[in-house]
C-alpha positions in Angstrom: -2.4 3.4 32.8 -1.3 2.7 29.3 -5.2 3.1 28.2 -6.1 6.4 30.2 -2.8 7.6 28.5 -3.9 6.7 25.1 -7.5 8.1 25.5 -5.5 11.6 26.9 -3.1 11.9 23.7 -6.4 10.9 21.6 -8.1 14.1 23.3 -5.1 16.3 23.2 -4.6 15.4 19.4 -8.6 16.2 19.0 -8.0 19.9 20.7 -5.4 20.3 18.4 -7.6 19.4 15.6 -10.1 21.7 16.3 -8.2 24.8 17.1 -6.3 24.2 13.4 -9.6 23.7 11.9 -11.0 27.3 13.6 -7.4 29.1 13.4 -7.9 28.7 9.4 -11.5 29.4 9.0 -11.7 26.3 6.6 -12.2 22.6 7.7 -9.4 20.3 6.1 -9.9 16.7 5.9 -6.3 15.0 5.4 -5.8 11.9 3.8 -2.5 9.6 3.7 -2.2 6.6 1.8 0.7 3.8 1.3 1.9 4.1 -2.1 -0.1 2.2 -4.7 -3.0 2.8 -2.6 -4.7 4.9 -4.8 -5.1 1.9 -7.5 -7.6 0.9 -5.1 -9.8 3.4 -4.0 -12.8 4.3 -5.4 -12.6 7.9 -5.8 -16.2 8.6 -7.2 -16.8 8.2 -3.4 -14.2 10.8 -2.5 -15.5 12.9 -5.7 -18.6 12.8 -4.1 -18.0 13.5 -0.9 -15.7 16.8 -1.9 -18.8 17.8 -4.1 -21.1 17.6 -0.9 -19.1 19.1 1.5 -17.3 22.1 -0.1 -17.0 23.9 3.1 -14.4 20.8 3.7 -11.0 21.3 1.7 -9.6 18.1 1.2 -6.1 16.7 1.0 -4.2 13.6 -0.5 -0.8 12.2 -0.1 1.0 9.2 -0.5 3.9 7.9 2.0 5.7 4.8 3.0 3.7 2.5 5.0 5.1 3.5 8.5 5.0 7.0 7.4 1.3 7.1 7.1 1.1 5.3 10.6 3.7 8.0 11.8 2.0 10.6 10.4 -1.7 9.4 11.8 -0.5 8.9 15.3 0.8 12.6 15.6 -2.7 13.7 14.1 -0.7 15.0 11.0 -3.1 13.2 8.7 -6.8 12.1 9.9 -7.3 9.1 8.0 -4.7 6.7 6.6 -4.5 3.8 4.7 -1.9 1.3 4.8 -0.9 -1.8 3.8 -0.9 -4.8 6.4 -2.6 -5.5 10.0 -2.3 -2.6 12.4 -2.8 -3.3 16.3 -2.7 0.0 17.8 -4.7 1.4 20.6 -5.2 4.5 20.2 -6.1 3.7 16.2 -9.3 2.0 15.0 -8.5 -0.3 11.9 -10.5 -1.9 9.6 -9.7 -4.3 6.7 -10.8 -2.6 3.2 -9.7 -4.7 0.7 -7.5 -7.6 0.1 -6.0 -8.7 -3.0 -3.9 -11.5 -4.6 -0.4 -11.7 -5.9 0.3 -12.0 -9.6 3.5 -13.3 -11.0 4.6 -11.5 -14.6 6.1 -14.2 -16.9 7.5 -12.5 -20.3 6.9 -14.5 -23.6 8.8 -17.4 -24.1 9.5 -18.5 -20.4 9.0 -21.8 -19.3 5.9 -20.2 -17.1 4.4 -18.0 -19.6 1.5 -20.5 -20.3 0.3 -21.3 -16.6 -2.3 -20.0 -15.4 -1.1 -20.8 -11.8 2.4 -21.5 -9.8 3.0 -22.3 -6.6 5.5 -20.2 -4.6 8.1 -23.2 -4.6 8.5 -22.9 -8.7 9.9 -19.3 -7.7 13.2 -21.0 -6.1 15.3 -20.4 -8.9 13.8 -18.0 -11.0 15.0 -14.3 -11.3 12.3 -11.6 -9.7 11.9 -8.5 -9.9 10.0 -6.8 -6.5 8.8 -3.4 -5.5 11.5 -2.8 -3.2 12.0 -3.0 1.2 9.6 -0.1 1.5 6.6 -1.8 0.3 5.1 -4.3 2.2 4.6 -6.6 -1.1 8.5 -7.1 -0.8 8.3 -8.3 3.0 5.8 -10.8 2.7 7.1 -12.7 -0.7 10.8 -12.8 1.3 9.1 -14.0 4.2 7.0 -16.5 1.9 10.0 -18.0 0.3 12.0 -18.5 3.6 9.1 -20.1 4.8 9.4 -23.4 2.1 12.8 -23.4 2.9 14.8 -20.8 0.3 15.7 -17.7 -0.3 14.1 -16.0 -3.7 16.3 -14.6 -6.1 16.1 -11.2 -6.6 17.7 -9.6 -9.1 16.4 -5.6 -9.1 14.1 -3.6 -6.7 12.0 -0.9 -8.3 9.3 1.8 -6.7 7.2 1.5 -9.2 4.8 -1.5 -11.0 5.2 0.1 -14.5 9.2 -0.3 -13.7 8.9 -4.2 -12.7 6.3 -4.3 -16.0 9.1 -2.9 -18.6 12.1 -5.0 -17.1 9.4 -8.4 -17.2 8.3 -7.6 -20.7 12.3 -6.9 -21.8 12.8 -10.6 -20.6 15.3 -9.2 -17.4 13.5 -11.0 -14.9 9.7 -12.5 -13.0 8.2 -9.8 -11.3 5.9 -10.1 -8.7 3.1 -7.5 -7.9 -0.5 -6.9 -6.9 -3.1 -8.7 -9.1 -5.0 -5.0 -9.4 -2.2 -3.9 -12.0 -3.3 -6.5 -14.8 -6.3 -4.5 -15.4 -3.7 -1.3 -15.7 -1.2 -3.0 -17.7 -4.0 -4.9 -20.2 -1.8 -7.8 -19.6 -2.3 -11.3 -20.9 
């Protein structure tokens, strides 16, 4: 039952779909994304794409995680990209791109010249995280607990260039997606 009901709200968000598209005279093709997302989409592809199809107005936004999911299962958006696994239904998912964790040590720190740490050396260090609503901050917590402690965090940002400025002022570690180096021209 659970399946025929999926595939009925799947059509029924299709119809819907289609009738917008028609009521507007103009196709839109909207896009949501996690934040930080668009550090790693190729947009020459998107470019591209806009370029070929101008009869298809396309837009961009970035969410929270679960509001992209939100959004994509009431046919707000019709294509989404989050961060994490998603086991839905009524979605179909696919893994894009997957990407390391870098750890931002500001000169003179007993880490600076490493050129890698294991999670365990974080015990009793101060770090500096995106904050609950990005999935980066889930996953180290639950990494820490994991070996047996509970990381030390002493400020939550929403932004990468935040945790960058408070790193390089000597407040804190901060932990974020290895993509940013390249961003940051870091060392």
């Amino acid at each position: 039952l659970n399946e025929k009901a999926q595939r009925l709200i799947m059509e029924y968000d299709d119809i819907k779909r289609i009738v917008r598209h028609n009521g507007r005279g103009q196709k839109t093709l909207r896009i949501g994304g996690a934040r930080g997302i668009l550090n790693l989409l190729p947009f020459s592809v998107l470019k591209e794409f806009m370029e070929t199809h101008e009869d298809i107005q396309v837009e961009w936004s970035e969410y929270e995680n679960e509001v992209v999911r939100d959004k994509l299962m009431k046919s707000e958006i019709e294509y989404g990209f989050v961060v994490g696994p998603w086991e839905e239904l009524a979605v179909t998912a696919e893994k894009r791109y997957e990407t390391n964790l870098t750890l931002l040590v500001y000169e003179g720190h007993s880490l600076y010249q490493e050129q890698r740490i294991c999670i365990e050396q974080l015990e009793h260090e101060k770090l500096i995280l995106l904050n609950e609503r990005f999935h980066i901050f889930h996953d180290l917590v639950n990494a820490c607990k994991a070996r047996g402690f509970s990381p030390r965090i002493i400020a939550k940002t929403a932004d990468v260039s935040s945790q960058y400025k408070l790193c390089q002022e000597g407040v804190g570690l901060a932990v974020v997606p290895e993509f940013v180096k390249d961003a940051f021209q870091m060392k």
